[in-house]
N, CA, C and O atoms as a GROMACS GRO file, in nm:
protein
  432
    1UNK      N    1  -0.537  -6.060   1.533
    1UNK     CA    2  -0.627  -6.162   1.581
    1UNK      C    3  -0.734  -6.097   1.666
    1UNK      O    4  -0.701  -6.027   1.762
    2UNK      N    5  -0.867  -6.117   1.634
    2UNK     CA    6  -0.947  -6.088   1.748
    2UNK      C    7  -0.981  -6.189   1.819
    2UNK      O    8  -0.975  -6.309   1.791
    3UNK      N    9  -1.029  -6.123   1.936
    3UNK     CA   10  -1.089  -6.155   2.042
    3UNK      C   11  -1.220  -6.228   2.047
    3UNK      O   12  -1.320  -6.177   1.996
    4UNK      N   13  -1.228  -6.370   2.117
    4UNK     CA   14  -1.385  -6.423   2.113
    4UNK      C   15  -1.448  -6.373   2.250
    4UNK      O   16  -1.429  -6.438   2.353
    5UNK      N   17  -1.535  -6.236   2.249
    5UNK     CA   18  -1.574  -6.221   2.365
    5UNK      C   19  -1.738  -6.162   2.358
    5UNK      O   20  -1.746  -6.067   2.280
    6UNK      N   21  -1.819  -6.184   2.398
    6UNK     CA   22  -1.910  -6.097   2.387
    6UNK      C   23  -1.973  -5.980   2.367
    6UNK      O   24  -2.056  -5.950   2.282
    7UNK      N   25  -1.893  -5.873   2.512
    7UNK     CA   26  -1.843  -5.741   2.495
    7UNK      C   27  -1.693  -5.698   2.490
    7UNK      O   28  -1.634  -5.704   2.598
    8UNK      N   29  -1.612  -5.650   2.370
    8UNK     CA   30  -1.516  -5.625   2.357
    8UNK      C   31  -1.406  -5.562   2.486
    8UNK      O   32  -1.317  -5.613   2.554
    9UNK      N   33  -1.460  -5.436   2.477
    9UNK     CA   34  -1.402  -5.337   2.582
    9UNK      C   35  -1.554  -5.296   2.656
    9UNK      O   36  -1.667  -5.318   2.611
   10UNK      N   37  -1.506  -5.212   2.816
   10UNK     CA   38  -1.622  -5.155   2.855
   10UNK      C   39  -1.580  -5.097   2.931
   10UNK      O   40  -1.599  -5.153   3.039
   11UNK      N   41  -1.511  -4.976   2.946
   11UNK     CA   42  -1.438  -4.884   3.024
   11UNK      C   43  -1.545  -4.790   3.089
   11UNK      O   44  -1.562  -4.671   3.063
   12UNK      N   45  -1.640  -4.897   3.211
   12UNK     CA   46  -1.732  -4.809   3.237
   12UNK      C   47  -1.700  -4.737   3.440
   12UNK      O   48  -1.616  -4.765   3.525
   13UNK      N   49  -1.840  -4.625   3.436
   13UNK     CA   50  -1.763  -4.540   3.552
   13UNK      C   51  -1.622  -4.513   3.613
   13UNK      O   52  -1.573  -4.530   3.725
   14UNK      N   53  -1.573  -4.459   3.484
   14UNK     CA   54  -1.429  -4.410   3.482
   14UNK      C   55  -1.437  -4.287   3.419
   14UNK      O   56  -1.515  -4.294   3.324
   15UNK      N   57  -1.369  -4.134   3.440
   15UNK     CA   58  -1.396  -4.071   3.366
   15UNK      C   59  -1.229  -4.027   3.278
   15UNK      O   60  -1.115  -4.021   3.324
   16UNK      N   61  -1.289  -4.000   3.121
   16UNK     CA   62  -1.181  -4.004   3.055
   16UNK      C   63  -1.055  -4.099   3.030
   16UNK      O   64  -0.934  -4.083   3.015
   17UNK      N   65  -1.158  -4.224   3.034
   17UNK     CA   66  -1.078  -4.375   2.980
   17UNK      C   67  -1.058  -4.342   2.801
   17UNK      O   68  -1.121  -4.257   2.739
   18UNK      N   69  -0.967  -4.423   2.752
   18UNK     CA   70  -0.904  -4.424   2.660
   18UNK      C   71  -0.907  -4.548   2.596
   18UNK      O   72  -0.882  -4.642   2.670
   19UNK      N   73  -0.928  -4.573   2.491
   19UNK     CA   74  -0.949  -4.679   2.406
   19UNK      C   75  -0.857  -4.724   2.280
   19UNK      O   76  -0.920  -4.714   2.174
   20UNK      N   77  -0.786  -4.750   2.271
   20UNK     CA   78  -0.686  -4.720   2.132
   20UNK      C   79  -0.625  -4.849   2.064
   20UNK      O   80  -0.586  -4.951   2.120
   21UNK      N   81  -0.625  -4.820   1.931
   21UNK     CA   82  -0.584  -4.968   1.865
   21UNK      C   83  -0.588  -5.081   1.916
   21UNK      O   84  -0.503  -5.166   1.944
   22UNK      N   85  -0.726  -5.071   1.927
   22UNK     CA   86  -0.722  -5.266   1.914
   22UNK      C   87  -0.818  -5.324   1.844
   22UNK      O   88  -0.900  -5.254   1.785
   23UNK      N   89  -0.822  -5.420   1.842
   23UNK     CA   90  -0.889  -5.514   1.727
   23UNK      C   91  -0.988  -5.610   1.798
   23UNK      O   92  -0.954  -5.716   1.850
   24UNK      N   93  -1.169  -5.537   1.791
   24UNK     CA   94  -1.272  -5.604   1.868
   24UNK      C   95  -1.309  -5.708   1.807
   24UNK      O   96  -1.251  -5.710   1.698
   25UNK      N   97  -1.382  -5.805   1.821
   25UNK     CA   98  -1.468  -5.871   1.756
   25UNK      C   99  -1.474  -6.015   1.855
   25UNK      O  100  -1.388  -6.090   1.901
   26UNK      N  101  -1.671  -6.006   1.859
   26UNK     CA  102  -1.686  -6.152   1.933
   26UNK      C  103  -1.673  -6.309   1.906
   26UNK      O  104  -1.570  -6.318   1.839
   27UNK      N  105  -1.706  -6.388   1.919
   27UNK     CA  106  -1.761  -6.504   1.911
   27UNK      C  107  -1.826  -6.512   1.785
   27UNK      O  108  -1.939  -6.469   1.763
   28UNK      N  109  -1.752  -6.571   1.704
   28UNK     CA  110  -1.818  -6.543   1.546
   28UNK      C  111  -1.923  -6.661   1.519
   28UNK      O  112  -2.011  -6.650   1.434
   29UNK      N  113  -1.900  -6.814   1.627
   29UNK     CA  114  -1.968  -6.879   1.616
   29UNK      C  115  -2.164  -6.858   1.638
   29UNK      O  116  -2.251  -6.945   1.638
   30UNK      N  117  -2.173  -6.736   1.651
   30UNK     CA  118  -2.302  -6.713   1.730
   30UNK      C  119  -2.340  -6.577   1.644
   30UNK      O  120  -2.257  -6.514   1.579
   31UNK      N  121  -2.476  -6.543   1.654
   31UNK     CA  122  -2.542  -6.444   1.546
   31UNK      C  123  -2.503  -6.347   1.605
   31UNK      O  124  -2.463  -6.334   1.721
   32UNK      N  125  -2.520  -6.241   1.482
   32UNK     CA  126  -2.479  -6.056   1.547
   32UNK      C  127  -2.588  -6.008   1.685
   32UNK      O  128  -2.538  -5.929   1.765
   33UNK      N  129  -2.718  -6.050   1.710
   33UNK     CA  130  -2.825  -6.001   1.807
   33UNK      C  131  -2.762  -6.075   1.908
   33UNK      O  132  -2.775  -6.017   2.016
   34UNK      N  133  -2.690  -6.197   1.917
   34UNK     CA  134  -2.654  -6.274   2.044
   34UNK      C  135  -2.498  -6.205   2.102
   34UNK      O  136  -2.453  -6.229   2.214
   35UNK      N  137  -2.448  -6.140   2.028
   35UNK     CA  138  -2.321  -6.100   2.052
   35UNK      C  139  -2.337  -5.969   2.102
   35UNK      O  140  -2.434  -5.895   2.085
   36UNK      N  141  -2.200  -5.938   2.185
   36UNK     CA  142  -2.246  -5.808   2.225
   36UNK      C  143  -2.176  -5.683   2.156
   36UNK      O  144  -2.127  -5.702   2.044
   37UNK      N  145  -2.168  -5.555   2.212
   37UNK     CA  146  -2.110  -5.462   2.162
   37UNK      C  147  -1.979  -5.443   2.156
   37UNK      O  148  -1.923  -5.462   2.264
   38UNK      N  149  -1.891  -5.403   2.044
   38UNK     CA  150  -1.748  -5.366   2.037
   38UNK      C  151  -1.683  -5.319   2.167
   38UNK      O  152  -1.603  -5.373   2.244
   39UNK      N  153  -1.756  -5.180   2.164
   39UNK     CA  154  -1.691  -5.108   2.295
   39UNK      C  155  -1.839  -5.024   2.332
   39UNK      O  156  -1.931  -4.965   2.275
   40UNK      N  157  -1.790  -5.064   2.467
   40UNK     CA  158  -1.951  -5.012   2.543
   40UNK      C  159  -1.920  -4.931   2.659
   40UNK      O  160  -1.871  -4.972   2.764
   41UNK      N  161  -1.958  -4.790   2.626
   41UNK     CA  162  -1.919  -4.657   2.739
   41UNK      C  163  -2.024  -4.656   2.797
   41UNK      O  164  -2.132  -4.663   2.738
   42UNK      N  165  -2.010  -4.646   2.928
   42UNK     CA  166  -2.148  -4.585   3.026
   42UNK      C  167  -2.047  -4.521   3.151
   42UNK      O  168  -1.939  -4.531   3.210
   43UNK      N  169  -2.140  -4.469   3.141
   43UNK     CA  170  -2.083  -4.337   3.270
   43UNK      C  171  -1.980  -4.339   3.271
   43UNK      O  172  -1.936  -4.361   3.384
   44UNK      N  173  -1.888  -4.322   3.176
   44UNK     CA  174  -1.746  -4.294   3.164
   44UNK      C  175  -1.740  -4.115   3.059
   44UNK      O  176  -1.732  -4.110   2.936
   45UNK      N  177  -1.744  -4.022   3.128
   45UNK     CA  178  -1.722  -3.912   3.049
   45UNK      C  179  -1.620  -3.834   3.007
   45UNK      O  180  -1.545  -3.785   3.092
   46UNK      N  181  -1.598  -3.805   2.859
   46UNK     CA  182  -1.470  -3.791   2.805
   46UNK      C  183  -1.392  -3.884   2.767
   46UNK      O  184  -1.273  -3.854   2.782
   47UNK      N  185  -1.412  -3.998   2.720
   47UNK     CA  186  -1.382  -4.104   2.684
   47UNK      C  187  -1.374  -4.093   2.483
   47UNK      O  188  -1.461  -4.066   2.400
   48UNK      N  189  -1.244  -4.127   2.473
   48UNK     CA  190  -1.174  -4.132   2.407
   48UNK      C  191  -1.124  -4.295   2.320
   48UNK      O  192  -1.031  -4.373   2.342
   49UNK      N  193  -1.234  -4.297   2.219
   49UNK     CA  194  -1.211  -4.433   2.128
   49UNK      C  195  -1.132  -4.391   1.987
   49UNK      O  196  -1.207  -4.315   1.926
   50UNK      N  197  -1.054  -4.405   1.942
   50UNK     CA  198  -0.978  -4.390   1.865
   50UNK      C  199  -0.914  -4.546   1.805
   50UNK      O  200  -0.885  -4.634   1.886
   51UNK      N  201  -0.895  -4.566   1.653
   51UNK     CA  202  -0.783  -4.615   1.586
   51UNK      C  203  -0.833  -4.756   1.594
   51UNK      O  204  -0.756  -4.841   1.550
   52UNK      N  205  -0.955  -4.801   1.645
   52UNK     CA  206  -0.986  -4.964   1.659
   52UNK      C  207  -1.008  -4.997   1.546
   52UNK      O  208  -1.003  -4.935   1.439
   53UNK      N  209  -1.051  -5.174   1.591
   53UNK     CA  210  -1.070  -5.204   1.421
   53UNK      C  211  -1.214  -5.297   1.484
   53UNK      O  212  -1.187  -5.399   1.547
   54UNK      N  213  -1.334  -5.266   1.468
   54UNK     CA  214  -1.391  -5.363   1.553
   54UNK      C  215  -1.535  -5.423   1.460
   54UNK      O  216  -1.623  -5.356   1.406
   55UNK      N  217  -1.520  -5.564   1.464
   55UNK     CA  218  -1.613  -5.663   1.349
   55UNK      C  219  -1.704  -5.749   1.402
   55UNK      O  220  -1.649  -5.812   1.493
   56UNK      N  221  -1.844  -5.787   1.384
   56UNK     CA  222  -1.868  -5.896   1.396
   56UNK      C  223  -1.979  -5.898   1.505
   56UNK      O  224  -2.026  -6.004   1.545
   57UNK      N  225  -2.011  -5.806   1.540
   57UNK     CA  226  -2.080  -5.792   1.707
   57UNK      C  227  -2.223  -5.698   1.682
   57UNK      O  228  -2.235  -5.670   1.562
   58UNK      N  229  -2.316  -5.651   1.756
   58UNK     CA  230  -2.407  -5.616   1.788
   58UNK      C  231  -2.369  -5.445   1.706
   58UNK      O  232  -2.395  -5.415   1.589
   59UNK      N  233  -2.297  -5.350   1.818
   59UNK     CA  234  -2.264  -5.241   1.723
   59UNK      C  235  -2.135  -5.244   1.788
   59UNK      O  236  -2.081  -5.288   1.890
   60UNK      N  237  -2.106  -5.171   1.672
   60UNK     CA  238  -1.956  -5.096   1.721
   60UNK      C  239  -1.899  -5.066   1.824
   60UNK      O  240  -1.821  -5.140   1.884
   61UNK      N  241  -1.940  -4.924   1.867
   61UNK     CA  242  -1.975  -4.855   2.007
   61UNK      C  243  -2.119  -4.867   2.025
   61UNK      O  244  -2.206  -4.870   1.939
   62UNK      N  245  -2.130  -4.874   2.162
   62UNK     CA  246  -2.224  -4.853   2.197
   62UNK      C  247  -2.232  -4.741   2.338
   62UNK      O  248  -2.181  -4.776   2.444
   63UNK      N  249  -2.285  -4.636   2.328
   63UNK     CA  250  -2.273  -4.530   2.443
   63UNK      C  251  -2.433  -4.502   2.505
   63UNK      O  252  -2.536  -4.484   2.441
   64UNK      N  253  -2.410  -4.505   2.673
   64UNK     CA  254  -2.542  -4.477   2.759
   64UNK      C  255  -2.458  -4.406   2.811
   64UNK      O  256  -2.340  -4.428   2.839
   65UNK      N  257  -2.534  -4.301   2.827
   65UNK     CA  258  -2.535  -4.181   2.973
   65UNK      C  259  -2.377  -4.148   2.990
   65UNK      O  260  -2.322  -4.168   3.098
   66UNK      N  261  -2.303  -4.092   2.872
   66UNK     CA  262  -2.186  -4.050   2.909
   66UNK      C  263  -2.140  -3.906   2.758
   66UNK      O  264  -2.146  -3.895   2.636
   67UNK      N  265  -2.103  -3.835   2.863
   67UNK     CA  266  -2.094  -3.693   2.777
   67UNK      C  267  -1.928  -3.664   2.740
   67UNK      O  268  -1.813  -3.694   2.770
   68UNK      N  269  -1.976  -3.616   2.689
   68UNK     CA  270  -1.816  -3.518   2.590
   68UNK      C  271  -1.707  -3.636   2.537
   68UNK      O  272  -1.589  -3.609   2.560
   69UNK      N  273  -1.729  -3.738   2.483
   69UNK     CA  274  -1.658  -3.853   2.457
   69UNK      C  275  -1.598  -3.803   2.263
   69UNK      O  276  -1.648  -3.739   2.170
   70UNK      N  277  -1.492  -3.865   2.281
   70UNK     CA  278  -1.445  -3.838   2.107
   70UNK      C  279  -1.400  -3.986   2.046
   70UNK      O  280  -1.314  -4.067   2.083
   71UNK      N  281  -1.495  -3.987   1.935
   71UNK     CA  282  -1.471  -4.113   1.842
   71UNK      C  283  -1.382  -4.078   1.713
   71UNK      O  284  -1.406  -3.988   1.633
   72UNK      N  285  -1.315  -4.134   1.711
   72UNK     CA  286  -1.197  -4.093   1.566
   72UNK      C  287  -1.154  -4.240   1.521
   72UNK      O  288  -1.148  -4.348   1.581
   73UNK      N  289  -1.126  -4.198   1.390
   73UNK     CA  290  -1.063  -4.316   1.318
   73UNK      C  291  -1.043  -4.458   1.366
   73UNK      O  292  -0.942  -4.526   1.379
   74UNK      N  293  -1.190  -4.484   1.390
   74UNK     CA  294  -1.239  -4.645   1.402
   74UNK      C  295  -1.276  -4.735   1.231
   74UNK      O  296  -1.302  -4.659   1.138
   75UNK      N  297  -1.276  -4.810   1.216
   75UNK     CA  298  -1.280  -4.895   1.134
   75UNK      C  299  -1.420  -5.027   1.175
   75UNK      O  300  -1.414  -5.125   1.249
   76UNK      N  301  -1.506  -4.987   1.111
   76UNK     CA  302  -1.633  -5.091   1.158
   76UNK      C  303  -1.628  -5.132   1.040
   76UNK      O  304  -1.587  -5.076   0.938
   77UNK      N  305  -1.702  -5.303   1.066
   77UNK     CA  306  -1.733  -5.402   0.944
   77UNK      C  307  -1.794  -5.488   1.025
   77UNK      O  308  -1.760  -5.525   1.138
   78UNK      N  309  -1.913  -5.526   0.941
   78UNK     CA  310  -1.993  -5.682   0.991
   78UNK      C  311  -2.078  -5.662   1.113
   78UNK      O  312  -2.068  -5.756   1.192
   79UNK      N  313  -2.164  -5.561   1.152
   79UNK     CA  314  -2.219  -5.494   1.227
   79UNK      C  315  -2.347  -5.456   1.220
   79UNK      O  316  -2.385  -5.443   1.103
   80UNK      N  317  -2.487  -5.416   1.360
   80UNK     CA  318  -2.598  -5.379   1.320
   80UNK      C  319  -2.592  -5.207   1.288
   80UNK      O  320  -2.641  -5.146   1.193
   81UNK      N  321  -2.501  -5.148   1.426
   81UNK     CA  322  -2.447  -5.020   1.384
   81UNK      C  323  -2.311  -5.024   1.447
   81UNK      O  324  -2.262  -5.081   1.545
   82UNK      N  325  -2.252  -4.906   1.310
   82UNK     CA  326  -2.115  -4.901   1.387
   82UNK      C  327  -2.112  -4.803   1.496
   82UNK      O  328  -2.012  -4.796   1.568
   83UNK      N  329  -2.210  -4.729   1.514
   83UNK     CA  330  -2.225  -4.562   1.627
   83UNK      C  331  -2.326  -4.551   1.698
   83UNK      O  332  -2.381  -4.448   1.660
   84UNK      N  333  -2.395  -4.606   1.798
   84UNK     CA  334  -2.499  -4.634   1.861
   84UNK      C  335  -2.481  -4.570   2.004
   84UNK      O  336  -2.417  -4.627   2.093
   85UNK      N  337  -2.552  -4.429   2.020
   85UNK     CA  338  -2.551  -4.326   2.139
   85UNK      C  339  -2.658  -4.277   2.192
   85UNK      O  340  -2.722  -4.212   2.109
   86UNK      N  341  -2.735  -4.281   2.364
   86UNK     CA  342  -2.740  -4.187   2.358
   86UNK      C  343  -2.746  -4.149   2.512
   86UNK      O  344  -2.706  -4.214   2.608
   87UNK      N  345  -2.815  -4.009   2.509
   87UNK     CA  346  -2.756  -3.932   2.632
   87UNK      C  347  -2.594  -3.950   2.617
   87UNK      O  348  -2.529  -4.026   2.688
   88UNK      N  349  -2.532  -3.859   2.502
   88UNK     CA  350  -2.414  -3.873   2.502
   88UNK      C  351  -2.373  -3.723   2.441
   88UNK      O  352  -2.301  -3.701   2.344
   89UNK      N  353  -2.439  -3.630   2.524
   89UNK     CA  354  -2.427  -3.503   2.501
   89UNK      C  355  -2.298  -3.430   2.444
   89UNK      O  356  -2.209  -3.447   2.527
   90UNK      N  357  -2.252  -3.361   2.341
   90UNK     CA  358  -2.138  -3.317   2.344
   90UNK      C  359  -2.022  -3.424   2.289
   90UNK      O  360  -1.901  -3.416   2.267
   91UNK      N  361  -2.077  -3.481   2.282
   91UNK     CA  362  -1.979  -3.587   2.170
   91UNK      C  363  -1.939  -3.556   2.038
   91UNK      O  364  -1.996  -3.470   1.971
   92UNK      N  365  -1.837  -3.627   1.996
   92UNK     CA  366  -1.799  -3.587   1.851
   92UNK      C  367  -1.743  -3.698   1.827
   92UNK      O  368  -1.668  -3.766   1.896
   93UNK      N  369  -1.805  -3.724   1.670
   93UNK     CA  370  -1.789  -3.862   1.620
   93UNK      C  371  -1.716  -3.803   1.465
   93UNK      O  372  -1.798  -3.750   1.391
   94UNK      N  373  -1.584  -3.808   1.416
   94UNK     CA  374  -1.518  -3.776   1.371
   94UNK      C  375  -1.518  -3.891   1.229
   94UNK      O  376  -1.603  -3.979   1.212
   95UNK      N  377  -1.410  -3.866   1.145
   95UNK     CA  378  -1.370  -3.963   1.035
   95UNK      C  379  -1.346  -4.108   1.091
   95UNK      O  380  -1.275  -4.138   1.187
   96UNK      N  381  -1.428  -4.199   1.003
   96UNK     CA  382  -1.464  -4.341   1.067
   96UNK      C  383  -1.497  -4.425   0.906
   96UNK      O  384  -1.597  -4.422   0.834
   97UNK      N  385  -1.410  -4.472   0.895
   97UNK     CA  386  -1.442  -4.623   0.811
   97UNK      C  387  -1.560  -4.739   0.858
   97UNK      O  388  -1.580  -4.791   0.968
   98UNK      N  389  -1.625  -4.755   0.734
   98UNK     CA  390  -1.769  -4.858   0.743
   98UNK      C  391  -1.817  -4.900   0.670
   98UNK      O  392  -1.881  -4.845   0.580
   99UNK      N  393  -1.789  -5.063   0.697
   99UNK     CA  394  -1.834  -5.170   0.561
   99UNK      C  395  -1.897  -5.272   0.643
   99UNK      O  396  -1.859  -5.335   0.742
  100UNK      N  397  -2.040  -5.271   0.552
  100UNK     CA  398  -2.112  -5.395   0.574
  100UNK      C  399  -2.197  -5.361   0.716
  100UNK      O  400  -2.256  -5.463   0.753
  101UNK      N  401  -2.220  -5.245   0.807
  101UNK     CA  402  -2.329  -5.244   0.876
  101UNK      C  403  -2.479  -5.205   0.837
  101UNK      O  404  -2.513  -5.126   0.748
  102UNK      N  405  -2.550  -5.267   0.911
  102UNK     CA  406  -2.695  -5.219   0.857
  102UNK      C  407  -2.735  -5.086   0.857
  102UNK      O  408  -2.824  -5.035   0.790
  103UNK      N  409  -2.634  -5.015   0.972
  103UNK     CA  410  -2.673  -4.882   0.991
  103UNK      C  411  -2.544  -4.828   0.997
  103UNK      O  412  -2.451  -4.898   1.036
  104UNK      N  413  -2.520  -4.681   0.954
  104UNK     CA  414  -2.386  -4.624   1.050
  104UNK      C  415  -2.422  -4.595   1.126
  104UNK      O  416  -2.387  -4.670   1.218
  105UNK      N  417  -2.529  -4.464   1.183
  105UNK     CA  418  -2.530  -4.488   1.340
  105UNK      C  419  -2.687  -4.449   1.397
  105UNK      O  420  -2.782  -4.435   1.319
  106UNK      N  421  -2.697  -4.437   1.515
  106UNK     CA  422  -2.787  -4.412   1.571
  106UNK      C  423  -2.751  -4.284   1.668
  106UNK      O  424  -2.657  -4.282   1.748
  107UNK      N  425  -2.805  -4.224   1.654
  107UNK     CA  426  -2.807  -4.099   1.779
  107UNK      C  427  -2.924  -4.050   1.816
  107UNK      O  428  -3.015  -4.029   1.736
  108UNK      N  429  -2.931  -4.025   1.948
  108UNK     CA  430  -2.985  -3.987   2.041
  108UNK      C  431  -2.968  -3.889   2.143
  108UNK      O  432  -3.053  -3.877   2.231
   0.00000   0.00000   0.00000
């Protein structure tokens, strides 16, 4: 079951928060530009998203101003992007399932 929330997760100014299996997705009653992001890192560095399943929202991830973070085996669908970064120096965005976004990702 997902979640009706705007922004999913947001494990922000924490460093080396952890993100793992869960299942994002907003308020389906409302358009993808009104909804917010899956999971949204800011100033959290070394942050670790792994194994989600996240649908329906603005993007996937969304990352500001946070370095050395690792994305692995996420699952995006129904999305503008599923990978939307930047100032996210040193990151690594690994094997990732993606259906139905307009973009896979954006980097910066």
């Amino acid at each position: 079951m997902y979640g009706e929330t705007r922004i999913g997760r947001d494990p922000e100014n924490r460093s080396g928060p952890v993100e793992r299996d869960s299942k994002v997705g907003p308020d389906t009653r409302t358009g993808a530009q009104d909804d917010g992001n899956g999971i949204y890192v800011w100033n959290a560095p070394g942050t670790v998203v792994e194994g989600n399943d996240v649908r329906w929202g603005r993007d996937g991830i969304f990352v500001n101003t946070s370095k050395r973070n690792i994305f692995r085996g996420n699952w995006f669908r129904d999305l503008r992007f599923a990978v939307h970064y930047m100032y996210a120096n040193e990151s690594t965005c690994m094997p990732t399932k993606v259906r139905s976004a307009e973009t896979t990702s954006a980097l910066r």
